[in-house]
C-alpha positions as CSV (number, residue, x, y, z in Angstrom):
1,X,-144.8,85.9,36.5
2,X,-143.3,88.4,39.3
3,X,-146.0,90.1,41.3
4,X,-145.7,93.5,42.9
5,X,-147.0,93.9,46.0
6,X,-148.7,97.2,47.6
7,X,-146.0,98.6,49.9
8,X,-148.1,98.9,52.7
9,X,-148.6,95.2,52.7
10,X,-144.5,95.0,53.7
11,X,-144.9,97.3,56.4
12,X,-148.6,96.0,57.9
13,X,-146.5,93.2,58.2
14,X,-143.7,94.9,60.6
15,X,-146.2,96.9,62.7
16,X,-147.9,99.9,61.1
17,X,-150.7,100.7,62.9
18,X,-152.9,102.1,59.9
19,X,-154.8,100.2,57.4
20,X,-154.6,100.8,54.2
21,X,-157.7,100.6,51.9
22,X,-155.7,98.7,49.1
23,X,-153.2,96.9,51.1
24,X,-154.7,93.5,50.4
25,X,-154.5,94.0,46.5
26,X,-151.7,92.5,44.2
27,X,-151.1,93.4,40.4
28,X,-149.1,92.2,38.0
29,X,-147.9,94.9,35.4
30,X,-150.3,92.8,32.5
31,X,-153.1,93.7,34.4
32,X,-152.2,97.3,35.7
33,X,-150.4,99.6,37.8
34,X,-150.9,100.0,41.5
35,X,-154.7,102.1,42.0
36,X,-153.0,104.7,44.0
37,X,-149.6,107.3,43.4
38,X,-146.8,106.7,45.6
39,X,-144.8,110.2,46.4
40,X,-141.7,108.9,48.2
41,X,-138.8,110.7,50.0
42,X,-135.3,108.7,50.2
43,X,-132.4,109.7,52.2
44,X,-129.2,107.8,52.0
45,X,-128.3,107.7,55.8
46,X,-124.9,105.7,55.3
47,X,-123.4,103.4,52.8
48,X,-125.8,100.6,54.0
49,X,-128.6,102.5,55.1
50,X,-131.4,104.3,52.7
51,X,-134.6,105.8,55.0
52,X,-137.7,106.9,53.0
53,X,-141.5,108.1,53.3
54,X,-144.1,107.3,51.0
55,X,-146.8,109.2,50.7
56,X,-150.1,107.2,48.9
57,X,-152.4,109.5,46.9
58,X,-155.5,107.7,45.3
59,X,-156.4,108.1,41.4
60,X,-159.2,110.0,40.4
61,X,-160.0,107.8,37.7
62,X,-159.2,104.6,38.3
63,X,-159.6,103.5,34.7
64,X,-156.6,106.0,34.0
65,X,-153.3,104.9,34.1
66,X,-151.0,107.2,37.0
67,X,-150.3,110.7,36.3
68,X,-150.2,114.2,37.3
69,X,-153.3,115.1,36.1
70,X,-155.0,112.2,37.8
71,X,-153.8,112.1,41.4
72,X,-156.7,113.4,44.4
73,X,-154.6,115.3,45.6
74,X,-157.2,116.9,48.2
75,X,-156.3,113.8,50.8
76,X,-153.1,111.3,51.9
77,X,-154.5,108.2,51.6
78,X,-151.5,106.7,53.7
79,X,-148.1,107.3,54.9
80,X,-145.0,105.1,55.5
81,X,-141.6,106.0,57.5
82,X,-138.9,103.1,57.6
83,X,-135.9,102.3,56.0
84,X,-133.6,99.5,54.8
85,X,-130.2,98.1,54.9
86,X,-128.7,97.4,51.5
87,X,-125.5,95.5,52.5
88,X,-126.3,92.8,55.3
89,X,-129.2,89.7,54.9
90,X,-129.3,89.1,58.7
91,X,-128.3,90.7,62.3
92,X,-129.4,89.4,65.4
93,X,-130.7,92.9,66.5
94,X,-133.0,92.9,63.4
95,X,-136.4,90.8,64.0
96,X,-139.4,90.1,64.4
97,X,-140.6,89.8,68.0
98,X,-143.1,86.9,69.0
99,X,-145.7,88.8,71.6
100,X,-147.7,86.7,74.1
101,X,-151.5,88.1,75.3
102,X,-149.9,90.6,77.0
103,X,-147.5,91.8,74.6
104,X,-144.8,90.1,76.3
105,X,-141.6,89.2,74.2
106,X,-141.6,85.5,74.0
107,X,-139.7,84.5,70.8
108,X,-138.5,86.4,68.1
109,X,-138.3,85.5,64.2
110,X,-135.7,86.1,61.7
111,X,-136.7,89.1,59.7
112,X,-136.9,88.6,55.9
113,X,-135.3,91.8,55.3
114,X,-133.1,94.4,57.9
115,X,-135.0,97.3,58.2
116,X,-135.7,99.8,60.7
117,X,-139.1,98.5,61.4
118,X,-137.5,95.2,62.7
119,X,-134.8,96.6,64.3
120,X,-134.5,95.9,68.5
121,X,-133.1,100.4,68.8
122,X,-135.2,101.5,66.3
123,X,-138.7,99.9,65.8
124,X,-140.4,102.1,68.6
125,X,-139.3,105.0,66.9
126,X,-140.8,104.0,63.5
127,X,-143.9,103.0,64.6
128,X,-144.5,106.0,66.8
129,X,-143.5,108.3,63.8
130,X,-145.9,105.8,61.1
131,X,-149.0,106.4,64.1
132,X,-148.3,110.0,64.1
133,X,-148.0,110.7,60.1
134,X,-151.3,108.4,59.5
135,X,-153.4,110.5,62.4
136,X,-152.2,113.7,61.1
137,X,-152.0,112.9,57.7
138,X,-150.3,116.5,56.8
139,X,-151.6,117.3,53.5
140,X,-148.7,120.4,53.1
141,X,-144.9,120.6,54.2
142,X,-144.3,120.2,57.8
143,X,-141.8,121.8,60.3
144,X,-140.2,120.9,63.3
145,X,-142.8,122.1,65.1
146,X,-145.3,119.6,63.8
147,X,-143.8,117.1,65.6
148,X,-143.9,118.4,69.7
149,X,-146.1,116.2,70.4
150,X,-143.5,112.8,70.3
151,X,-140.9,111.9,71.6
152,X,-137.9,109.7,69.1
153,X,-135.0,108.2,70.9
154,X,-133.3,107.4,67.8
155,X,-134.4,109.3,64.5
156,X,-133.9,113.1,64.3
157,X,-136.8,114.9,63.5
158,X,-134.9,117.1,61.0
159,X,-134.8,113.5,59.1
160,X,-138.4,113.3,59.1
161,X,-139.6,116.5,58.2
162,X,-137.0,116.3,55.1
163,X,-138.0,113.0,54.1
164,X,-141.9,114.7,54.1
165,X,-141.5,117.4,52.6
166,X,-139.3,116.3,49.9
167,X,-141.9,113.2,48.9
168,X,-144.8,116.4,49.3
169,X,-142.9,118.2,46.5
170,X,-142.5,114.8,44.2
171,X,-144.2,114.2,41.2
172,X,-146.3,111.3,41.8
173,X,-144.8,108.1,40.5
174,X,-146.0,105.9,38.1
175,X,-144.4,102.3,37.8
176,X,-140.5,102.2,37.0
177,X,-138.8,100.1,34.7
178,X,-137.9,97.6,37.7
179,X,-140.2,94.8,38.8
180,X,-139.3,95.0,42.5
181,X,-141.5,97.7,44.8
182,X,-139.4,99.1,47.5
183,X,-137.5,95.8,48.5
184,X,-133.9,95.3,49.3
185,X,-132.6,92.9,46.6
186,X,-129.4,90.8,47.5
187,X,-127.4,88.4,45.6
188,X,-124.4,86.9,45.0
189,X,-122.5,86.8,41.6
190,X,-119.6,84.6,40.9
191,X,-117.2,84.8,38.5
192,X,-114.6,82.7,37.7
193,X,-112.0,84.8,40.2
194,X,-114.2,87.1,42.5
195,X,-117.4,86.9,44.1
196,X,-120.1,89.7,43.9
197,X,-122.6,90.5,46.1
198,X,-125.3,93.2,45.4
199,X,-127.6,94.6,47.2
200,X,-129.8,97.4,45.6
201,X,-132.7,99.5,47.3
202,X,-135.7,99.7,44.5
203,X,-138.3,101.8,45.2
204,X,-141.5,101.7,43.4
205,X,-139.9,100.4,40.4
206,X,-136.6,102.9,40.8
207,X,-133.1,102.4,41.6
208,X,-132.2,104.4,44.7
209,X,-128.9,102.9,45.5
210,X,-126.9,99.9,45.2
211,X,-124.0,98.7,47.6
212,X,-121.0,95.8,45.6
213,X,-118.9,94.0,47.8
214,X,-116.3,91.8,46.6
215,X,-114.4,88.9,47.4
216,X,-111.5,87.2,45.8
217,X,-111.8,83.2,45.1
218,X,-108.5,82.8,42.7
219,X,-105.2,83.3,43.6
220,X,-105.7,86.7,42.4
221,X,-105.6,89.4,44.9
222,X,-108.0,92.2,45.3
223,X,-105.4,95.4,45.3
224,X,-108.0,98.0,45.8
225,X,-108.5,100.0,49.3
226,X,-111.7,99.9,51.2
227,X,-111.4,103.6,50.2
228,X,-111.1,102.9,46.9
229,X,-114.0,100.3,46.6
230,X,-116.5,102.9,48.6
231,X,-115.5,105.3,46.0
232,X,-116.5,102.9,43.7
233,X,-119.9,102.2,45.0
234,X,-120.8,106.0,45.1
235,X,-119.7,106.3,41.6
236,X,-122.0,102.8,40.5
237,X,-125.4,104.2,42.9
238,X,-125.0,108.4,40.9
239,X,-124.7,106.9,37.5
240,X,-127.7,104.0,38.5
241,X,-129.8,106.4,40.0
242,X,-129.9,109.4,37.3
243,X,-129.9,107.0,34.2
244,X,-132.2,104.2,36.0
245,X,-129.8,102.1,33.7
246,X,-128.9,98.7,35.0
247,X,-125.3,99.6,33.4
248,X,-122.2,102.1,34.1
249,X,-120.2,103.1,31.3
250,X,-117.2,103.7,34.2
251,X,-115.9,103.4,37.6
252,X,-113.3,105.6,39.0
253,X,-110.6,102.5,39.8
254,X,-109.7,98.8,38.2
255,X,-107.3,96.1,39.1
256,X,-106.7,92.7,37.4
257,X,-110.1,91.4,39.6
258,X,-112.6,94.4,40.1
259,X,-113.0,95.6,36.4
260,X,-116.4,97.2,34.6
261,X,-117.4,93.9,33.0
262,X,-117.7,92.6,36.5
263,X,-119.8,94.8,37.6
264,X,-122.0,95.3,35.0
265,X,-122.5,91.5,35.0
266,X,-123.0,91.7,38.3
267,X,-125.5,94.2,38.2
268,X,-127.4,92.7,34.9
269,X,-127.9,89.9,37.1
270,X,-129.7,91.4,40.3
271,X,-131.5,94.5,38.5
272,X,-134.1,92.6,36.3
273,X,-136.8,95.2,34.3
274,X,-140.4,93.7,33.8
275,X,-140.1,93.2,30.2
């Protein structure tokens, strides 16, 4: 049995500040969806980089399943800023810090997943930006303006205030068809000539983008261009994310190792629905 866990539980554990009332909770799909609506922003910053904030509305009737009709929408219960890399597992400038009594660095620990909130340039920024969005709490859109009062040394604040108001103008979101709940999902397929690895961004149940890289094992050669395999990748993530199909019917290039059955095998085997 897969469990979904809260979101905020991911990102208590890399240094939000606010507590969230249902961060402790755990469902599986038998037993029901999340109690609260998640309205969530992406932005793909690069090929490896997707940023987000998720906005957590409560139900009005918690008996109801998620909808439109049944969101409070009269408070934010919670907000999240971070965002996650979709083509590395580990970078030493991505961890977890071990703090002393005095907040002293003393040891740091490998980070399960690379995200902003674990990263050594950026993790200031996202937890000044979380502290902010939870005191606020904006319950409209937001401008530049809005956000005088602090200071980022890495994220622009055009980011943010897109990211808020485009998860302010979402439809809340129920469950999608995908058991993961905004995780970065890596793993390696192998084949008999070319190994796969895929790393996907799934939010909330959703496919937001997915990154392949290859590598040839036979004597085969890969004869595609870096070029040619980024095109590739932007074709895969477009098709995934508007048909939230864990197939593509095409991809703009082939050669005698990178071919559509590949990659839908390869995809098939990292983007599992909760059946």
């Amino acid at each position: 049995m897969k469990y979904i866990l809260i979101i905020c539980c991911l990102f208590t554990l890399l240094g939000c500040q606010k507590e969230d009332p249902y961060e402790d909770e755990i469902y599986t799909r038998e037993q029901s969806e999340p109690k609260r609506i998640a309205k969530i922003g992406t932005n793909k910053d690069n090929a490896c980089w997707y940023s987000f904030i998720e906005q957590s509305y409560s139900r009005i009737d918690l008996e109801k399943p998620n909808s439109i009709d049944n969101i409070d929408s009269s408070k934010i219960n919670s907000i999240t800023f971070n965002g996650y890399n979709i083509c590395d597992d580990s970078d030493e400038l991505y961890y977890v810090p071990i703090l002393d009594e005095n907040d002293n660095v003393i040891g740091k620990s490998e980070a399960t997943r690379i995200s902003y909130g674990v990263g050594e340039k950026e993790r200031d920024d996202v937890n000044i930006i979380n502290v902010f969005l939870n005191d606020s709490k904006f319950n409209r859109h937001i401008k530049i303006e809005d956000l005088d009062e602090i200071e980022l040394a890495y994220f622009s604040k055009d980011l943010i205030v897109e990211l808020y108001n485009e998860a302010f103008d979402m439809e809340p979101r129920s469950l999608g068809d995908y058991w993961q709940n905004v995780i970065v999902e890596m793993q390696d397929y192998k084949s008999e000539n070319v190994d796969v690895t895929v790393g996907a961004f799934i939010n909330w149940g959703y496919i937001d983008g997915v990154n392949l890289q290859f590598a040839a094992t036979g004597s085969t050669p890969i004869t595609l261009s870096d070029e040619q395999i980024a095109e590739i990748n932007v074709s895969v993530t477009n098709e995934l994310t508007s048909t939230q199909n864990d197939q593509v019917e095409s991809i703009p290039y082939s050669d005698e190792v990178i071919t559509l059955e590949l990659i839908n095998d390869a995809l098939a085997s990292v983007l599992i629905k909760d059946n």
